[in-house]
C-alpha positions as CSV (number, residue, x, y, z in Angstrom):
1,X,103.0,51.2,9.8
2,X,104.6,48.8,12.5
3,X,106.1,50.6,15.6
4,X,109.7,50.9,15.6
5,X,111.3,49.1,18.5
6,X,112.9,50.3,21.5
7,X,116.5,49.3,22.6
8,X,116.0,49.5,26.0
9,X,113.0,47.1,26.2
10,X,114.0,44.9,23.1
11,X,117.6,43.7,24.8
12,X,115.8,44.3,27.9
13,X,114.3,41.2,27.1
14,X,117.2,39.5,25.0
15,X,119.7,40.0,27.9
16,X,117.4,41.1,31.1
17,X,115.3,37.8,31.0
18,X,117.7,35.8,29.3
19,X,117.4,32.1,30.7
20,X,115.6,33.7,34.0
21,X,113.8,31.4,35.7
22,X,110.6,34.0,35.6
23,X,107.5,31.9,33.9
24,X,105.3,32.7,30.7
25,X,102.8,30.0,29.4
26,X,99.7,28.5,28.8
27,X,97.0,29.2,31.3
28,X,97.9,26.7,34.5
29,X,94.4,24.9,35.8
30,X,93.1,26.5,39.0
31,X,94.6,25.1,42.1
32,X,92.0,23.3,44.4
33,X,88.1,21.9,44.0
34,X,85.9,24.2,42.6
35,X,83.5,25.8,45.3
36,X,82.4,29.3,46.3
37,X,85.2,31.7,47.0
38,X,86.4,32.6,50.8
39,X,87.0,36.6,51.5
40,X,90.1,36.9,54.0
41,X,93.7,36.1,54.7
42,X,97.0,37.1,53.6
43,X,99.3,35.1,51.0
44,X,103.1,35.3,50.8
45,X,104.7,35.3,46.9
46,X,107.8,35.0,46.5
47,X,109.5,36.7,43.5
48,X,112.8,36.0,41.7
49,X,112.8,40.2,40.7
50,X,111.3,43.0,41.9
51,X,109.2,45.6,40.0
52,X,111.7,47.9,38.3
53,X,108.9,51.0,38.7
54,X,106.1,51.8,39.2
55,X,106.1,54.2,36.3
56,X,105.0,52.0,33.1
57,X,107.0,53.7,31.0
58,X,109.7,52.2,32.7
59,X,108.4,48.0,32.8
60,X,110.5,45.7,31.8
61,X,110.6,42.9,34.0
62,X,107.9,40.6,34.3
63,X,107.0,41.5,37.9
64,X,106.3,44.5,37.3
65,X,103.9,43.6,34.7
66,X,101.9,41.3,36.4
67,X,102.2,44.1,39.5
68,X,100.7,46.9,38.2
69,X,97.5,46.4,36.8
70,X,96.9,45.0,40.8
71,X,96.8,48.5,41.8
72,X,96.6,50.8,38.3
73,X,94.2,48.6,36.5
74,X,93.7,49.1,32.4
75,X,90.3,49.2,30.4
76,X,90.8,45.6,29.9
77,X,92.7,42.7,31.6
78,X,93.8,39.4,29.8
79,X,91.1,36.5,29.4
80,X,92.2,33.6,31.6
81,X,93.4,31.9,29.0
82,X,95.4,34.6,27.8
83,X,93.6,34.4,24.0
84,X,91.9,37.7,24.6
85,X,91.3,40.3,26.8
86,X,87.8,41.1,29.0
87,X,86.5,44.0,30.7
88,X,88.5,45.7,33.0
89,X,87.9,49.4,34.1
90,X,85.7,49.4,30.9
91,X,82.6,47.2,30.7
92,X,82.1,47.0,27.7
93,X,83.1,48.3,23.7
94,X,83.0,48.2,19.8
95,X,84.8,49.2,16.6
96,X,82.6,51.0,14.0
97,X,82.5,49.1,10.7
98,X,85.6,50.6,9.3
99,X,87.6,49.9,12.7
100,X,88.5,53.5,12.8
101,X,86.6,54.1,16.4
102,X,86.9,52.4,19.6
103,X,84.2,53.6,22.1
104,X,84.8,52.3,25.5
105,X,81.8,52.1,28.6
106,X,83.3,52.7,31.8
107,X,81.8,50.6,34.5
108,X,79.5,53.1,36.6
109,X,80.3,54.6,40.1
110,X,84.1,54.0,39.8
111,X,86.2,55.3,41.9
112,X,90.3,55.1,42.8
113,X,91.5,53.6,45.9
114,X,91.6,57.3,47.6
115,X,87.9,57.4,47.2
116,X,88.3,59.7,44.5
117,X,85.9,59.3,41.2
118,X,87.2,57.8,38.1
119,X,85.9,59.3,34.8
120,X,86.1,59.4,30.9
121,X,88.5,62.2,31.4
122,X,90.8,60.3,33.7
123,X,91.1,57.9,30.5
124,X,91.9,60.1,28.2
125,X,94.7,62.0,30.6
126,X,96.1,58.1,30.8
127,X,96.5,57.6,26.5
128,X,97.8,60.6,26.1
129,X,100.5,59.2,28.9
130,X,100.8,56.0,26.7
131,X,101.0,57.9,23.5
132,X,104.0,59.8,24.9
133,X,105.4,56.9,26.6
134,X,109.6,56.7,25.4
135,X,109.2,53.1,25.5
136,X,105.9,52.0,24.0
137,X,104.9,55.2,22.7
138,X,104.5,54.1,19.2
139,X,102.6,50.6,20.5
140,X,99.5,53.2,20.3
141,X,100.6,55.2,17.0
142,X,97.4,53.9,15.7
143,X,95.1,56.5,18.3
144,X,94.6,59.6,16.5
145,X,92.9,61.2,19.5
146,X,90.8,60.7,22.5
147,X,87.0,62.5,23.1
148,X,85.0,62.2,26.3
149,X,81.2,62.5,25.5
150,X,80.0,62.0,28.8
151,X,81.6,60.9,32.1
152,X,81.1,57.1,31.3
153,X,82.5,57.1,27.8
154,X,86.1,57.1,26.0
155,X,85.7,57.6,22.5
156,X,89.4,56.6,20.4
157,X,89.8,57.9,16.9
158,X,92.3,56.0,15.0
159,X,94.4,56.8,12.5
160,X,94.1,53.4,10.8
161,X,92.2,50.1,11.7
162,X,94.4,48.5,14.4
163,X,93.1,45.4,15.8
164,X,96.4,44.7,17.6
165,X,95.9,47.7,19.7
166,X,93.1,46.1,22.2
167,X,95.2,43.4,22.8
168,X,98.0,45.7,23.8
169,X,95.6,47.4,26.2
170,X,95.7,44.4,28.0
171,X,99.0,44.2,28.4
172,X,100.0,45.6,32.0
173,X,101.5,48.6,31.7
174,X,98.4,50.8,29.8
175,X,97.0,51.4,33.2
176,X,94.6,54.4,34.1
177,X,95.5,57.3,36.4
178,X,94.2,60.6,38.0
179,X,94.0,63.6,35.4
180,X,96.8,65.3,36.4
181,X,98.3,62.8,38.5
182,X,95.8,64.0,41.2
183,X,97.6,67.5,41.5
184,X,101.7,65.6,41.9
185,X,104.3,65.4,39.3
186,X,104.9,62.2,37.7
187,X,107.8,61.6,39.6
188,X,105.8,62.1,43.0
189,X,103.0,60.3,42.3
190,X,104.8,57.2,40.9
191,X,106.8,56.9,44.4
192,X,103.6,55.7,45.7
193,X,101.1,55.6,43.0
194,X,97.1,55.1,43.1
195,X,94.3,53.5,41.3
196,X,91.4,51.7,40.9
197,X,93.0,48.3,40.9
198,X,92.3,45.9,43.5
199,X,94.6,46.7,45.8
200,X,96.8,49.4,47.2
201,X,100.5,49.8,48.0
202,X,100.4,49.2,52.2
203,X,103.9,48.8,52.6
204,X,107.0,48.9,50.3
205,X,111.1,48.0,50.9
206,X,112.7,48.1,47.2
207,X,114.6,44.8,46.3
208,X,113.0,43.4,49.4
209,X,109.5,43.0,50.0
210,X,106.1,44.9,48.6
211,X,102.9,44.4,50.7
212,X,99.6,45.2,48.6
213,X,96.6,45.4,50.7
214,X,92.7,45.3,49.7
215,X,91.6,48.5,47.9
216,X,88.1,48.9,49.7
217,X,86.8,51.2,47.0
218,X,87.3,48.3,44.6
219,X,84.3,47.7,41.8
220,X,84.6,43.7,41.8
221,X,81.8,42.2,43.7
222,X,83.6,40.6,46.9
223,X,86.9,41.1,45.3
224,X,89.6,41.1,46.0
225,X,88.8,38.4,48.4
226,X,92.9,38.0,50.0
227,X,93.4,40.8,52.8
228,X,96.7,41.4,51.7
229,X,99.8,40.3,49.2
230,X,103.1,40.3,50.6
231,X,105.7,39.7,47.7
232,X,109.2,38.9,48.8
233,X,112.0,39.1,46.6
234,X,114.1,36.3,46.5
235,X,116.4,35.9,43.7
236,X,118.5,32.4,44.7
237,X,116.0,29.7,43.8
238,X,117.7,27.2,46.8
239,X,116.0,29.9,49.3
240,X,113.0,30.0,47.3
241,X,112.5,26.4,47.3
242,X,113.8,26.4,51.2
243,X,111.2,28.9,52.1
244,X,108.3,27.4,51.0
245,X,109.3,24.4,51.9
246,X,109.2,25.6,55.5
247,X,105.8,27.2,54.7
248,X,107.2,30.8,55.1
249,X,105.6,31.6,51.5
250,X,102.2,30.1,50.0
251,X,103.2,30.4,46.5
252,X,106.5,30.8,44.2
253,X,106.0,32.7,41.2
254,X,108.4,31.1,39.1
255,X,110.4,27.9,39.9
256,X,113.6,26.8,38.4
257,X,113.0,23.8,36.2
258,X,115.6,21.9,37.3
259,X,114.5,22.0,41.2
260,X,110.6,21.5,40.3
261,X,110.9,18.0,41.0
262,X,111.2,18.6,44.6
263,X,108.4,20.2,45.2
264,X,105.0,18.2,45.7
265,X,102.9,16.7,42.7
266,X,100.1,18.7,44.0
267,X,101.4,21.6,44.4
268,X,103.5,22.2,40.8
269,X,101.4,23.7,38.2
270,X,103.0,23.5,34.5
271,X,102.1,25.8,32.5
272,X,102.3,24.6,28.5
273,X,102.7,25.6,25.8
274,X,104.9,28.7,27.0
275,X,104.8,32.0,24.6
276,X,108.5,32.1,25.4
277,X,111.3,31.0,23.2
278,X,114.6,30.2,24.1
279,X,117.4,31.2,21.3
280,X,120.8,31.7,20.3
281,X,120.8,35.2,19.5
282,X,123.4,35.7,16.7
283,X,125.2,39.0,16.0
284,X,124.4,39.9,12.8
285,X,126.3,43.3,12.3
286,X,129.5,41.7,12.7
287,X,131.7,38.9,13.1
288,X,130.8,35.7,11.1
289,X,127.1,36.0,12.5
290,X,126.4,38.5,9.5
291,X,126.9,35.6,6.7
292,X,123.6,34.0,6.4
293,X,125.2,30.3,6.4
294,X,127.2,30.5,9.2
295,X,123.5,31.4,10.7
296,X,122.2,28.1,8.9
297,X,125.2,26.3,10.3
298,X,124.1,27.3,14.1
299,X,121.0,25.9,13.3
300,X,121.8,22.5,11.7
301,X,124.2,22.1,15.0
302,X,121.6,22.2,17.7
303,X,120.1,19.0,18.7
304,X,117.2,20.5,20.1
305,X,115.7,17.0,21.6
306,X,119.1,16.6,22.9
307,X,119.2,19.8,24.3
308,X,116.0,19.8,26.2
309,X,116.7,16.9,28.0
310,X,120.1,18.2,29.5
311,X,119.2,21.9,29.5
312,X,115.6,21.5,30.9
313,X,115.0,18.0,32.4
314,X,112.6,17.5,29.9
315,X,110.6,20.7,30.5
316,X,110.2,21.9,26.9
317,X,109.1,21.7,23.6
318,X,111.3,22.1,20.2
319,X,111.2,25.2,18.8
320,X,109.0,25.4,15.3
321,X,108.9,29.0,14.7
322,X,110.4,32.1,15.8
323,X,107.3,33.7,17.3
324,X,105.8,33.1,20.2
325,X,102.7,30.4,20.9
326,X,100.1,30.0,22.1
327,X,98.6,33.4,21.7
328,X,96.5,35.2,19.5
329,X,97.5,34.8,16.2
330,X,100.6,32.2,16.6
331,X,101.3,30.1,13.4
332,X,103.5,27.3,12.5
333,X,106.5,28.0,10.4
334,X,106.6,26.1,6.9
335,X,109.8,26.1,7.1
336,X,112.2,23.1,9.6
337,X,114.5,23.7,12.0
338,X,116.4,20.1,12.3
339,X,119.4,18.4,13.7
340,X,121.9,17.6,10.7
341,X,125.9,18.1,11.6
342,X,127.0,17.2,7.6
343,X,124.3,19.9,6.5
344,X,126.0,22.1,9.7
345,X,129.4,21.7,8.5
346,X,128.6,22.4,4.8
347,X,127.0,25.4,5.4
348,X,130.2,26.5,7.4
349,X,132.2,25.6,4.6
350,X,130.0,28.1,2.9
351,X,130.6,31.0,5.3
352,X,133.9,31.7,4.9
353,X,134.4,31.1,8.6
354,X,138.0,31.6,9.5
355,X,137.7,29.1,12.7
356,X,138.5,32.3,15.1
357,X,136.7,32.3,18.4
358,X,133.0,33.2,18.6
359,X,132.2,34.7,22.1
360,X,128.7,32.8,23.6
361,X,127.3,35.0,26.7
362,X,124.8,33.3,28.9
363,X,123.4,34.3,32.5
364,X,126.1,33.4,35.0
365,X,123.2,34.1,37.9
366,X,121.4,30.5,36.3
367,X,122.0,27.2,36.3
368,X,120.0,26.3,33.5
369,X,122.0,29.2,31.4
370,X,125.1,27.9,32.4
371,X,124.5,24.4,31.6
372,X,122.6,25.9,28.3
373,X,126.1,27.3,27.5
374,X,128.0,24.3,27.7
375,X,125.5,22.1,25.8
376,X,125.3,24.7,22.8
377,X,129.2,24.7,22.8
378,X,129.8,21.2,22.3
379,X,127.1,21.2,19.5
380,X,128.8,24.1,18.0
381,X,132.6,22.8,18.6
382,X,131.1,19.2,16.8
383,X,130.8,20.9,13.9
384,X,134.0,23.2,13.7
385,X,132.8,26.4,15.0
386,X,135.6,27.4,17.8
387,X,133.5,29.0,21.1
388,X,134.8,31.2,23.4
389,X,132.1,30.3,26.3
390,X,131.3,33.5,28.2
391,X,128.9,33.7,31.6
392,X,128.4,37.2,32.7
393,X,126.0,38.7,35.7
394,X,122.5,40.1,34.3
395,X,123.6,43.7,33.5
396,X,126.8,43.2,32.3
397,X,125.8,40.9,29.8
398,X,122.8,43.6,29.1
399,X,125.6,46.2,28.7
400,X,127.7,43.9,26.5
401,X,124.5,42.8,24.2
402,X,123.6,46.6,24.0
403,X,127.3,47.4,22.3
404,X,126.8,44.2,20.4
405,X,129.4,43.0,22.0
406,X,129.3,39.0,21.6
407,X,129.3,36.6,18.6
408,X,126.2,34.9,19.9
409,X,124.3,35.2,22.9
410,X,121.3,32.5,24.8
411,X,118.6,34.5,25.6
412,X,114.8,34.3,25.9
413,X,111.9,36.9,24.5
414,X,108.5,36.4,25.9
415,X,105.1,37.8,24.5
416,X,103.8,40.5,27.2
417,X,100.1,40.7,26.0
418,X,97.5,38.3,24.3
419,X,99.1,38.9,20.3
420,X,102.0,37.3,19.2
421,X,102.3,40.7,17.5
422,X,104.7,42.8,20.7
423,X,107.3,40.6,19.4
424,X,107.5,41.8,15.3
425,X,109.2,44.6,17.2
426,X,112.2,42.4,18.7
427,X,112.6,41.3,15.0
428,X,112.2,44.4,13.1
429,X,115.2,45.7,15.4
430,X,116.7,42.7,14.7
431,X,116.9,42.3,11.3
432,X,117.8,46.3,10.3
433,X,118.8,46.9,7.1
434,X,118.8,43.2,6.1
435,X,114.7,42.9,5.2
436,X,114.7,45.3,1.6
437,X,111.6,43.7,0.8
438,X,109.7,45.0,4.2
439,X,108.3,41.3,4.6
440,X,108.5,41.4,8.4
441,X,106.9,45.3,8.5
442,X,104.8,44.0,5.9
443,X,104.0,41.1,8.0
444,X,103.0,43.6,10.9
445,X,100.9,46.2,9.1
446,X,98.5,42.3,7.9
447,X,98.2,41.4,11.7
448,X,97.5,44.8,12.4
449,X,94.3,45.2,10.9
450,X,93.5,41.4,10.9
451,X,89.7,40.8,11.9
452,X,89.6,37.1,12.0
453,X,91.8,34.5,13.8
454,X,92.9,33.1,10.2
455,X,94.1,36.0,9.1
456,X,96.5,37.0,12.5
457,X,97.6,33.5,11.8
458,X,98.6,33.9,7.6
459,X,100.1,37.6,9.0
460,X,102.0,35.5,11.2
461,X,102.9,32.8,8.9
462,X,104.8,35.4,6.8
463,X,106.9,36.7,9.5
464,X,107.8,32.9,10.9
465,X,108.7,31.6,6.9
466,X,110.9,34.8,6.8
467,X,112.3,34.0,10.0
468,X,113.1,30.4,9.5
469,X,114.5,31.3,5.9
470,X,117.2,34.1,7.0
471,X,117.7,33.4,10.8
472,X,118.1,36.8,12.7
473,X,118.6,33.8,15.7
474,X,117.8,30.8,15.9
475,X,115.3,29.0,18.1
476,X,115.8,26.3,19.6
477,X,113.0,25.7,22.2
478,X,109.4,26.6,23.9
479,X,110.2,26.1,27.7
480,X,107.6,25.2,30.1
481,X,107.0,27.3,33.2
482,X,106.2,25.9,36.9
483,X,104.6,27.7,39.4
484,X,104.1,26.4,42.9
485,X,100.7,26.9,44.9
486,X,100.1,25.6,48.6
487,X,97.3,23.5,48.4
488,X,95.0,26.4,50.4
489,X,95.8,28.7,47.7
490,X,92.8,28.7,44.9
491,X,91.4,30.7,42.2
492,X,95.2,30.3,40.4
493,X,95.2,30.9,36.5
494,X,98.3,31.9,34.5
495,X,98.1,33.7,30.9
496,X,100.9,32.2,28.7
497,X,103.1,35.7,29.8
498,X,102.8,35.3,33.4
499,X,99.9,37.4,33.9
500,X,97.4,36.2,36.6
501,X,94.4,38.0,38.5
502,X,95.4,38.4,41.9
503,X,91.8,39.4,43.0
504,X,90.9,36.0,42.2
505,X,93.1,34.4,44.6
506,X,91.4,33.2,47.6
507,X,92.6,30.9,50.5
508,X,90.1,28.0,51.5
């Protein structure tokens, strides 16, 4: 049965990351020639956000996803690509032939960053922490229970097959940590947490900097080869650019789209197709946004090749579907989302619109939002639809989007793990009480058990067609990402979420 969504992380993402300039794509190439890997030095990232906690129950930005498996690691980490996961913590495991037990193989002599021993029984002390997790708890409803056989082993029973759970496990915040939180309480231990990732907490200012240093107990061979990480947060994107520009940072994490052409060729990498899609976010439990044509008419109004080219210099791709891409089990919808202002204005006509103002948050904080804004209005004002034109700081428009208090809102949701299938939760919350034929839980419970790459993808299909026929909100692009690399910094690969091995970073 598909998990039921959480508010806090679901508008988290609608209003959090709405138009942020933080990246998700397609795995970038790996910066500089490809020779043997260097062990020393420090690298300087800067960050648009910090990491909201070091608690995973707590993630929600991307930093902090992308931060903590760097000193918690999971069982398994994403693929470089971002298709799949690969061994972590555990080296190695299988499904029975019913998919109804995982058996994990821990790698042997681990050990956490205090020189302490990891074991089977530290594992199953961290499910049982993901299992009661408020805000993914039910992203694991599928484990029935977890046996240690031996020191090495991890045995999950399941209550039903789940294939989508190993790709969650992947995603960042399913981390493992000391049975018993090595003797602390939670809140004490996640001030300054340990693990057996590849590096440790040295140094930490929240808001302002983090400085990760090399966890000497690590199992990689060589790894992590830096000396130390020091993340700076810097949320205005002139300093960013302005910093490493003066060589005060090696590498940006995310860069604005409309100030990437100022950087060097060589040092941009684009990462494409992105797994994050930029929408208009309708209110559909009030206003005009609950009538299903005025939802069509939104649609029909976008130019979306139009849009691109003011909104993102070019940096994007229309939107076909309203899942993510390029991740495991992404389909194309059957269905079109096209350009047509008489089809826009008919199905107005349709709605019973009274032509009263419809309120459109966007991010104040960006650029890109703000411009976003005005773009959308004028396609919506072409067509008769009267906007009220909104920007709002970050947690105001959270607040607001959390009362449902808008008409539509631009956002962007972003896949935080190698299946398209963390996102069937945004929808289901979505579309609440206006799905009576289940199609989208149905959808979930297919790519839930899916074996085969074919069938995520039919799973998947089902969900999109629904999407594209009733419009929850409407998608109007896939926007590249840019990260920027100083020519010394190697061994760079992005996931399509933003997810990238920081032991494999090297300088040359």
């Amino acid at each position: 049965m598909m998990p039921k969504p959480y508010l806090r992380l679901l508008t988290a993402l609608a209003a959090v990351l709405a138009l942020s300039s933080c990246s998700a794509g397609n795995a970038a190439e790996s910066s500089g020639p490809a020779s043997a890997p260097v062990r020393g030095g420090e690298l300087t990232v800067l960050r648009a956000a910090d990491v909201d906690s070091w608690d995973p129950d707590k993630a929600l930005m991307p930093s902090t996803f992308e931060t903590l498996p760097q000193v918690m690691e999971g069982l398994v980490r994403p693929s470089a690509d971002g298709a799949t996961v690969v061994p972590g913590l555990a080296q190695k495991w299988v499904f029975d032939a019913g998919h109804r037990t995982l058996t994990f193989t821990l790698r042997p002599n681990l050990r956490f960053s205090n020189g302490a021993t990891l074991t089977s029984a530290d594992v199953a002390f961290s499910v049982k922490l993901w299992q009661q997790s408020v805000s993914y708890g039910t992203l694991y409803s599928a484990i029935q229970s977890a046996s240690t056989p031996n020191a090495t082993t991890v045995v999950l029973k399941l209550h039903r097959p789940s294939t989508f759970l190993l790709s969650w496990l992947g995603n960042g915040t399913a981390v493992v940590v000391p049975k018993g939180f090595g003797g602390k309480s939670r809140a004490d231990f996640f001030r300054k947490p340990i693990g057996a990732g590849p590096f440790v907490i040295d140094s930490y200012t929240p808001g302002q900097t983090l400085r990760l240093a090399r966890n000497s107990h690590y199992y990689g061979e060589g790894r992590p080869y830096l000396d130390a990480i020091t993340y700076k947060v810097v949320s205005d994107p002139n300093q960013q650019l302005l910093q490493y520009q003066s060589g005060q940072a090696d590498m940006l994490e995310s860069v604005p789209l409309d100030v990437s052409a100022q950087l060097p060729a060589a040092d941009r990498h684009l990462v494409k197709p992105s797994s994050t899609i930029h929408a208009a976010f309708v209110n559909t439990t009030k206003g005009p946004g609950t009538d299903l044509h005025f939802r069509r008419a939104i649609s029909y109004a976008i130019d979306r090749d139009s849009y691109i080219k003011s909104v993102f210099s070019g940096l994007a791709t229309p939107a076909k579907g309203g899942l993510p891409i390029g991740v495991q089990g992404s389909s194309a919808c059957d269905c079109t989302y096209r350009y047509d202002q008489a089809a826009a204005k008919a199905e107005l006509s349709r709605s019973g619109y009274d032509g009263s103002p419809v309120v459109l948050l966007v991010d104040a904080s960006s650029p890109i939002s703000t411009r976003g804004g005005e773009v959308a209005a004028q396609m919506l004002r072409a067509v008769g639809i009267k906007v009220d034109l909104q920007p709002e700081e970050g947690q105001v428009m959270f607040d607001r989007y959390s009362k449902g208090d808008y008409g539509i809102e631009l956002a962007e949701v972003a896949s935080v793990s190698p299946s398209v299938g963390d996102i069937f939760g945004l929808v289901s919350y979505m579309v609440t009480g206006s799905d009576p034929g289940k199609v989208i839980s149905g959808a979930f419970d297919k790519l839930d058990v899916a074996r085969t790459e074919p069938e995520r993808q039919h799973a998947t299909k089902l969900a999109e067609n629904w999407i594209g026929e009733h419009l929850p909100y409407v998608p109007i692009a896939y926007p590249d990402r840019v990260l920027a690399a100083a020519p010394k910094l190697h061994g760079l690969q992005v996931t399509p979420y933003l997810n990238y091995p920081a032991d494999q970073l090297w300088i040359g």
